[in-house]
N, C-alpha and C positions, 0 to 999 in steps of 0.2 A: 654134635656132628662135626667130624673133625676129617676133611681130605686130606691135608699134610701126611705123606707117612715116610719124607724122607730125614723131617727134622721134629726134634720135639719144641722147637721153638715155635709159638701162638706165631699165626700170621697177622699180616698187619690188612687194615683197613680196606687198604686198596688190592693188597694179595688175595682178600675175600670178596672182595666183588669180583675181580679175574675168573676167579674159580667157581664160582656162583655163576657167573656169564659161561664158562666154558661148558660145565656141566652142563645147564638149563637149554645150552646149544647143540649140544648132544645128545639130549632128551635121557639125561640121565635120571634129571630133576623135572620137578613141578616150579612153575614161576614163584608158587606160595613160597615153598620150601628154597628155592634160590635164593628169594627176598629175602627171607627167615636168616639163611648163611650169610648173607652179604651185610647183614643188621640194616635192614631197609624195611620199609612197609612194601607192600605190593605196587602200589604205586610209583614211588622213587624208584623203584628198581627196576621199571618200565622208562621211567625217564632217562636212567644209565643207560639203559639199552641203547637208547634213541640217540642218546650221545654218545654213544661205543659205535652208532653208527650201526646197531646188528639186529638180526630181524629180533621181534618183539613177539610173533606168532610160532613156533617149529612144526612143521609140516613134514607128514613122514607120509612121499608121495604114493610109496607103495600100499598102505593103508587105505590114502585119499581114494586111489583105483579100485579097489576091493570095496569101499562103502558105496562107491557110486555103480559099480558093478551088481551089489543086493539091489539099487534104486533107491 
């Protein structure tokens, strides 16, 4: 899985967790598959979050209205 496609140069450590967090914030990605990019377990990559200071859950309110809408 590789985002990069403005260089061929591997990102570094911390450019994969950025991009891991940006996606996963965007609801591009699954937290799994964030953690997976970021080279984190699921866990750790929860705890970045929480030190990145950004939500941990993504909420896509227009969904939320529609499932509470069926009941």
């Amino acid at each position: 899985m590789r985002f990069s496609q403005e260089s061929s140069k591997p990102l570094s450590p911390a450019e994969r967790l950025t991009t891991a967090i940006l996606k996963y914030q965007h609801g591009e990605i699954s937290q799994e598959k964030a953690a997976e990019f970021a080279g984190l377990n699921r866990r750790d990559f929860l705890l970045a979050l929480a030190r990145e200071k950004r939500d941990v859950f993504v909420v896509d309110f227009d969904d939320l209205k529609e499932e509470i809408a069926r009941g």
